[in-house]
C-alpha positions in Angstrom: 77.1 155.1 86.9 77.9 152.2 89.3 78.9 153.8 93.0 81.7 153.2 94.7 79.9 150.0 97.3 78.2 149.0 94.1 81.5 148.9 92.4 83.3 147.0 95.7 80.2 144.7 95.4 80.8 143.9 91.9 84.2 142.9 92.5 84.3 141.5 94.9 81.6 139.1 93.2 83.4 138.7 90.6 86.5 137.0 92.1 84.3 135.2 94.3 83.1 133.5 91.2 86.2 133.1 89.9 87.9 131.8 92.4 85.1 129.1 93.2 84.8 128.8 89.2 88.4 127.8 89.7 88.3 125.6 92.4 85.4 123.6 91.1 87.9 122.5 87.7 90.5 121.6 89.4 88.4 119.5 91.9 86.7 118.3 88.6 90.1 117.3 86.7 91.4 115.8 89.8 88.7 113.3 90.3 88.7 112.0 86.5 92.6 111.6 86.9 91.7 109.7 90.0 89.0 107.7 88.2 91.1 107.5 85.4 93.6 105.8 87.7 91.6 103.7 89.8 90.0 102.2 86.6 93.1 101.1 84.9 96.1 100.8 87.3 97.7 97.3 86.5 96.2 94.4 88.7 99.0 92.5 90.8 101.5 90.6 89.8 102.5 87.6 91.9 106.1 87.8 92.0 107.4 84.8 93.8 110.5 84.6 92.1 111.9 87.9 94.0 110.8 86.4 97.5 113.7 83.5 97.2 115.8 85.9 100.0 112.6 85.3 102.1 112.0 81.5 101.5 115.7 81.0 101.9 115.6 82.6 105.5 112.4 80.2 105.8 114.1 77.2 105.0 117.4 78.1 106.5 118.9 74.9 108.6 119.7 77.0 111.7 116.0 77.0 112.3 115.9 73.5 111.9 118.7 73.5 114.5 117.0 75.6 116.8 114.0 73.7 116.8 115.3 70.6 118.1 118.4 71.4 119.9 118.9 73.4 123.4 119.8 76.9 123.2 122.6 76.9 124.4 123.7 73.9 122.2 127.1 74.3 120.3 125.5 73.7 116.9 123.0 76.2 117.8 125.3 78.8 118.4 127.4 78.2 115.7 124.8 77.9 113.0 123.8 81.4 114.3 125.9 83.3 112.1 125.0 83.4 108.3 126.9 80.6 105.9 127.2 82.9 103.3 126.1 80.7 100.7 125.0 82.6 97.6 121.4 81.0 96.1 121.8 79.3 92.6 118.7 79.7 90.6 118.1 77.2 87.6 116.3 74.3 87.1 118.5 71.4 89.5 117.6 67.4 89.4 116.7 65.5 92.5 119.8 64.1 92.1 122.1 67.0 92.8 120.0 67.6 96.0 120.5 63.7 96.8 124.5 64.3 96.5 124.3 66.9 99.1 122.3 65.5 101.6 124.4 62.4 101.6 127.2 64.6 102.0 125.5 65.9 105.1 124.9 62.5 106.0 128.2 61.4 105.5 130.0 64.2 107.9 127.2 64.8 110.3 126.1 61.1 111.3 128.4 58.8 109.3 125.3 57.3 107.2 123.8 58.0 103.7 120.3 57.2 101.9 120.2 54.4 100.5 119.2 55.1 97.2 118.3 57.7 94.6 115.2 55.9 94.0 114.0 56.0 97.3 115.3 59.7 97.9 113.1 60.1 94.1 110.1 58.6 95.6 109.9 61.0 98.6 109.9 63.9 96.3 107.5 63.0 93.3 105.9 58.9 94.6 103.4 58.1 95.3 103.4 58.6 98.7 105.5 62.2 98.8 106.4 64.4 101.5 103.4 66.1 101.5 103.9 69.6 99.6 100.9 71.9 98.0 101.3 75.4 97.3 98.4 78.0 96.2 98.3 78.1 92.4 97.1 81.6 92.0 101.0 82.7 92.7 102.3 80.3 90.5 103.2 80.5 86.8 103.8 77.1 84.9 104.5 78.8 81.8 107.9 80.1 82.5 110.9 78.1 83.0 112.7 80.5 86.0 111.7 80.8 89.8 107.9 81.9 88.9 107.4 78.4 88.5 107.0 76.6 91.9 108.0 73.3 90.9 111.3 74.3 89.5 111.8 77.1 92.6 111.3 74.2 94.6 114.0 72.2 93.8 116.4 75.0 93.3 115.6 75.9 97.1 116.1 71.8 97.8 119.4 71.9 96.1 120.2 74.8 97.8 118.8 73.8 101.6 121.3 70.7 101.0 124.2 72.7 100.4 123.2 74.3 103.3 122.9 71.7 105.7 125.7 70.0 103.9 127.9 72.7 105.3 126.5 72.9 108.6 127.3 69.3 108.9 130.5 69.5 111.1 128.4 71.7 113.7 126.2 68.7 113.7 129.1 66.2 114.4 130.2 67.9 117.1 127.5 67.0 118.8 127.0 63.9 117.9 128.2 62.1 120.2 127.0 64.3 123.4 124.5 62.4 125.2 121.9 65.2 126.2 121.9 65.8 122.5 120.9 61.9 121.2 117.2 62.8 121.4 117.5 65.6 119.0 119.5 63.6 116.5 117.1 61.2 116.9 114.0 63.5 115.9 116.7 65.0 113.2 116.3 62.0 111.4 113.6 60.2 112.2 111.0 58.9 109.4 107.9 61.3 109.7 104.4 60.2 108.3 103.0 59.3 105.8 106.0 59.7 104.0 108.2 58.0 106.0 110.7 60.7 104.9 113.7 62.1 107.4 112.3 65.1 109.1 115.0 67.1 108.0 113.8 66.5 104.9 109.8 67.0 105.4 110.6 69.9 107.3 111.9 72.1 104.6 108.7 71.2 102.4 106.9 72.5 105.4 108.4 75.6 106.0 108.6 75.7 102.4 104.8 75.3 102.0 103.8 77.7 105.0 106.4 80.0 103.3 104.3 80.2 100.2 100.8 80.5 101.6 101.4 83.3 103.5 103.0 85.1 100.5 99.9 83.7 98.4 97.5 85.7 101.5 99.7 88.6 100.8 99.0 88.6 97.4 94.8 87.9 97.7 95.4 91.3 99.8 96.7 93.1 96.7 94.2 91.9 94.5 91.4 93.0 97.3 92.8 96.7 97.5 93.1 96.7 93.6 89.5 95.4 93.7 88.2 98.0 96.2 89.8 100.8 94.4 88.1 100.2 90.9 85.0 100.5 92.8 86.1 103.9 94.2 85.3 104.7 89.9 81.8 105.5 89.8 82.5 107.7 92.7 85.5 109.6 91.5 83.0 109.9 88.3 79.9 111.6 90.3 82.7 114.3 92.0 83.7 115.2 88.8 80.5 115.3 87.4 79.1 117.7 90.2 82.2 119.6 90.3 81.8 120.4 86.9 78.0 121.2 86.7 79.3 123.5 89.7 81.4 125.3 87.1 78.9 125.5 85.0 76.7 127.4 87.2 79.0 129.8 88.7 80.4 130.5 85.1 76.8 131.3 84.1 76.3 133.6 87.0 79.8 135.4 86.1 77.8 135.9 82.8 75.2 137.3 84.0 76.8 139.5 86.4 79.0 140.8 83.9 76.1 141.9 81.3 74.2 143.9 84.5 77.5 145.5 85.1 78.2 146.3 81.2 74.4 147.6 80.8 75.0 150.1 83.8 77.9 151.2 82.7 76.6 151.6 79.3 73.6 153.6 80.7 75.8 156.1 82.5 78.0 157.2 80.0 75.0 158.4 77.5 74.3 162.2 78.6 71.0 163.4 80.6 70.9 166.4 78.3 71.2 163.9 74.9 68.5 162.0 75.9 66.2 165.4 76.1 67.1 167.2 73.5 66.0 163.6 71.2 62.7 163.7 72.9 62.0 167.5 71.7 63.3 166.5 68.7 61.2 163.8 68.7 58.1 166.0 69.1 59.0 169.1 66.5 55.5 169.9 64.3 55.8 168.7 60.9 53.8 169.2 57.5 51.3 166.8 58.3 50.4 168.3 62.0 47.1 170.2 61.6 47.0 173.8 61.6 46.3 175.8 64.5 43.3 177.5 65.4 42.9 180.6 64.0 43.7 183.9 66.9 45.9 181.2 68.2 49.8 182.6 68.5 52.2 180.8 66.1 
C-alpha cells in the first residue's frame, strides 16, 4: 500500500501533469487559430472612395487662400470658417466644372476663360496640367469614386463650387493694393500647361493627396505580407506544443499504471499468498514414497 508522502507525491504528479498537459493544448490550439488567421485574413482593400472627406480638406480653396495671401488678409479670415458645401459624387463633365469657375471668375475678378475648348485642353490635351496618380489604389472597373478619373472630376466640379462661393471674399480684396501680387500669382499661367494656378494647384494637392494614401496602402499590404510569414512559425508552436502534450500525457499513463499496480499489490493478503505456496507444495500420488523407519 502506497504511504501517505508516496501518496502526496503521486498527486501532486498527477496534477502537475495535468495542468501542463492542459496548458500545452491550449497553447497548441491557440497558435493554429493564429496560423489559421495569419494565412488567410483578407489582403487590403484600397478604398479611395471613402477618403473624399480627406481629399476635399486637401483641395479645399482656403488653403489656396492661405498660400498666397497675408494672414491677416480679409479673405483669409473669412474663408477660415467651413462653406458647408455638401460633396456630390457622380460622374460630372468638364463642362459643369468650366461653369463654376467662370462664375468664380465672373464675381471674383470680373473675367472668364475664354473657351470650353481651351478649359478642355488643360484637363485631357495634349499638354495637361500635369496629374498622375498611383494605379495600385485605383479601380477602372467601377463606375463610382474608386475610379480616379471619375473621383477626379467630381472633386473638380466640386473645388469650383467651392471657390465659386468664396469668390466675394476674393473681390473684396481685389482692389487692395498690397494684395495685387497675390491675385496676380492666383491667376497666373503656370508651366507647361499654361494653366491658371488656381487651377494646377488643385491637381497638385490632388495628386500629393493620392500618393500619400497610395504609401498608406503599400503599408497595409507590407504588414499583411509580414504576417503570413508569421505562418510557418505559428505552425512550429503548435507543433511542439502538441508533441509536449503528447509526452506529458504518456507520462500521466505511465504514472497511473505504477500507481494502479501498487495498489493492486496491497490489497491481496500476506497470509493468501502463503497459504497458495503450501498449497502449492502438498505431496501428491506421484511423489515417491518415503524411506522406510521414516515418520509419515
Amino acid at each position: 500500500m502506497l504511504s501517505t508522502v508516496e501518496n502526496f507525491f503521486v498527486r501532486l504528479l498527477r496534477g502537475t501533469v495535468i495542468a501542463t498537459a492542459f496548458v500545452s493544448f491550449v497553447v497548441t490550439l491557440l497558435a493554429l487559430l493564429y496560423a489559421a488567421y495569419a494565412w488567410c485574413a483578407p489582403d487590403p482593400i484600397p478604398n479611395v472612395a471613402g477618403q473624399t472627406t480627406r481629399l476635399r480638406k486637401a483641395t479645399d480653396p482656403a488653403e489656396l487662400f492661405k498660400e498666397l495671401f497675408p494672414p491677416e488678409s480679409s479673405v483669409v479670415k473669412e474663408t477660415a470658417a467651413p462653406d458647408g458645401i455638401p460633396y456630390e459624387s457622380g460622374r460630372r463633365s468638364d463642362n459643369d466644372a468650366f461653369q463654376e469657375f467662370n462664375k468664380f471668375l465672373d464675381i471674383a475678378l470680373g473675367g472668364s476663360f475664354d473657351n470650353a475648348v481651351q478649359f478642355s485642353s488643360w484637363l485631357n490635351g495634349n499638354n495637361a496640367v500635369p496629374f498622375r496618380w498611383p494605379t495600385v489604389i485605383d479601380n477602372k472597373a467601377k463606375l463610382d469614386d474608386s475610379n480616379i478619373e471619375l473621383l477626379s472630376k467630381s472633386l473638380l466640379y466640386d473645388y469650383a463650387k467651392r471657390l465659386a462661393y468664396r469668390a466675394p471674399a476674393v473681390k473684396a480684396v481685389s482692389k487692395v493694393k498690397p494684395y495685387s501680387n497675390a491675385l496676380d500669382a492666383l491667376t497666373a499661367a503656370t508651366p507647361p500647361s499654361r494653366a491658371p494656378y488656381f487651377l494646377t494647384w488643385f491637381f497638385e494637392k490632388l495628386q500629393g493627396e493620392l500618393r500619400v494614401i497610395a504609401q498608406e496602402f503599400q503599408e497595409e499590404r507590407n504588414q499583411r505580407i509580414a504576417l503570413r510569414a508569421t505562418t510557418p512559425f505559428a505552425l512550429s508552436v503548435a507543433g511542439g506544443a502538441f508533441s509536449y502534450f503528447i509526452f506529458i500525457m504518456f507520462l500521466f499513463l505511465l504514472v497511473s499504471i505504477e500507481a494502479g499496480i501498487r495498489t493492486l499489490a496491497s490489497v491481496v493478503p500476506v497470509g493468501s499468498l502463503h497459504k497458495m505456496s503450501v498449497h502449492s507444495h502438498s505431496p501428491t500420488i506421484d511423489d515417491p514414497p518415503a524411506p522406510a523407519g521414516s515418520q509419515a
